[in-house]
C-alpha positions in Angstrom: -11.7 -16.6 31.0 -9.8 -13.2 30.9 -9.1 -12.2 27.7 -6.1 -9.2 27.1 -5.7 -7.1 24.1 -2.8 -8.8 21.5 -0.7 -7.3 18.7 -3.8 -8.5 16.4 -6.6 -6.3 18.1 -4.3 -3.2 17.9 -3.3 -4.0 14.4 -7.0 -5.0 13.3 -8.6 -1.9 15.5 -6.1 0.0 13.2 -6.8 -1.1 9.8 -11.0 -0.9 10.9 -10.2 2.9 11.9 -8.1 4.1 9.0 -9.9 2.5 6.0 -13.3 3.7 8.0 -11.9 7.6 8.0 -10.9 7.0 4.4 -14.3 6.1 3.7 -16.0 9.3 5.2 -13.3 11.3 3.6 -13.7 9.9 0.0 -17.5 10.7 0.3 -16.5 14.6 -1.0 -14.9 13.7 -4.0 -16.3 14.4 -7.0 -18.1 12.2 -9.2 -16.5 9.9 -12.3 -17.5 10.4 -15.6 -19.7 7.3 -16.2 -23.0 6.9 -15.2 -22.6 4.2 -12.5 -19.6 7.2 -11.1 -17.0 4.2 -10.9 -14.6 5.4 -12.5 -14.2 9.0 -10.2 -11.4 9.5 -7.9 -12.6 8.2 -5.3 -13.0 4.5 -6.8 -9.7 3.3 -5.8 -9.1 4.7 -2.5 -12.3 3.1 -1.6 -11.4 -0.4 -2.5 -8.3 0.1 -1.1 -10.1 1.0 2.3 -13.1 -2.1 1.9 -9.9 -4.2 1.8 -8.4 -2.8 4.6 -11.5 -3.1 6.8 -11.9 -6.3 5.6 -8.2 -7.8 6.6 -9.3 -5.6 9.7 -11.6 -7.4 10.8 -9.9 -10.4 10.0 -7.3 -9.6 12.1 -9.1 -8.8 15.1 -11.1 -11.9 14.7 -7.6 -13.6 14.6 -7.0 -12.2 17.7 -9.8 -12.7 19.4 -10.5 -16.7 18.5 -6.3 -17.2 17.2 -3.9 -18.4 20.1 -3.2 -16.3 22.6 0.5 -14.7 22.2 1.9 -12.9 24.7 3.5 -9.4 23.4 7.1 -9.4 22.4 9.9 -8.7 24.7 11.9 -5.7 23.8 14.9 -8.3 23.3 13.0 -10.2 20.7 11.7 -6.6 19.0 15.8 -5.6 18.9 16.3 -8.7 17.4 14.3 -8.7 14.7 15.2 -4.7 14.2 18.5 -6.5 12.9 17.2 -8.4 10.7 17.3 -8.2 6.5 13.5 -8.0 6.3 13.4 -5.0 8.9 16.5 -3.6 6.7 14.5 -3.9 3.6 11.3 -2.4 5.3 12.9 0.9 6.4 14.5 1.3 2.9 10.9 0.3 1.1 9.9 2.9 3.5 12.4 6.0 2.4 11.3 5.0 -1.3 8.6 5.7 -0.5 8.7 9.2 1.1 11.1 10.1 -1.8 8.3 8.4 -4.3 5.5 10.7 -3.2 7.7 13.7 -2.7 9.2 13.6 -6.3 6.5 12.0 -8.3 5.3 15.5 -9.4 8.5 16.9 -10.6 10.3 13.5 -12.4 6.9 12.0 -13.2 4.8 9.0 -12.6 6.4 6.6 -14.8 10.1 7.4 -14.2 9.6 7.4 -10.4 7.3 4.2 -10.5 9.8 3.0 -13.2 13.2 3.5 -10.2 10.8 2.3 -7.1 9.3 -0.9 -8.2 13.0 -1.8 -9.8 14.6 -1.1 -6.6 12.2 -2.8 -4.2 11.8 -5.6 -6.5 15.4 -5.7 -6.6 15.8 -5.3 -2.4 13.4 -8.4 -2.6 16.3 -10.3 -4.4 14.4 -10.8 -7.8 16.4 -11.5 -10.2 17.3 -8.5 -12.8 15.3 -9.9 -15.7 11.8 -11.1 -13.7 12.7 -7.7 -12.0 12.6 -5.7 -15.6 9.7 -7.5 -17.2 7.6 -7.1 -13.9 7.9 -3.6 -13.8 7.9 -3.0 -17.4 3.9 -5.2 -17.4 2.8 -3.2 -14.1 3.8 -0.1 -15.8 2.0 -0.9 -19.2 -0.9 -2.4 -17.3 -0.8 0.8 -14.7 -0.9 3.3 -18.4 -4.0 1.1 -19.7 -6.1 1.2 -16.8 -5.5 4.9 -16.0 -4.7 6.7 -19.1 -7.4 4.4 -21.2 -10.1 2.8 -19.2 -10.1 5.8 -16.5 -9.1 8.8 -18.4 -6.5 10.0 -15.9 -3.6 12.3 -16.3 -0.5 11.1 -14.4 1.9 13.6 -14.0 4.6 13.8 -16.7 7.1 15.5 -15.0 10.1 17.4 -16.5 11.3 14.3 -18.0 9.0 14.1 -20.5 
């Protein structure tokens, strides 16, 4: 039996290879300020990475033992290019470039504040769920860094 590689090898191979070099890279941080060295700055890049290898592997596993799909046909990729969900993925996607490139000037909370209520918002949640969801991530967002962590966000000119 002839197996080919599938869209959940490359994807898996991927996630294995990125949260691996995230890994090695987080190794050089420094230190927290606990004993155990939890709470340092490389604590949550690293989970993000264990979860990444993990749903990694998953997905190669998938792929491997899953049923065997062929690879989509350019018509069927154009298709789905149309669709809201792609729409919405591309604009999630700007957000985000505008997030990370403005963050530091307007300021953690302002730009978290416009991002999560416009993606919530894209993902058609309705405008008071949307306002008390980003108003609990943001206060749960302040505890955990600004108390448990002791973290500076930026404040930006804002503030």
């Amino acid at each position: 039996m002839k197996r080919t590689y599938n869209q959940e090898h490359i994807v898996g191979i991927l996630c294995v290879a990125v949260g691996a070099v995230v890994l090695v890279l987080t190794k050089s941080f420094p230190g927290g300020t606990d004993a155990a060295s939890i709470s340092g700055p490389a604590f949550f890049p690293n989970l993000l990475s264990i979860i990444l290898i993990a749903l990694g592997v998953y997905e190669i596993l998938h792929g491997v033992f899953g049923n065997q799909e062929e690879f989509a046909s350019f018509g069927q990729i154009w298709h789905g290019m149309k669709s809201k969900e792609f729409v919405n993925l591309l604009i999630i996607a700007a957000l985000l470039v505008v997030y990370i490139a403005t963050v530091e000037v307007v300021g953690f909370y302002t730009m978290s504040t416009v991002f999560l209520f416009i993606v919530l918002w894209r993902l058609n949640v309705k405008l008071l769920k949307n306002l008390i969801c980003t108003a609990i991530f943001l206060a749960v967002i302040y505890f955990v860094f600004s108390r448990i962590f002791a973290v500076s966000l930026p404040s930006g000119i804002l503030v």
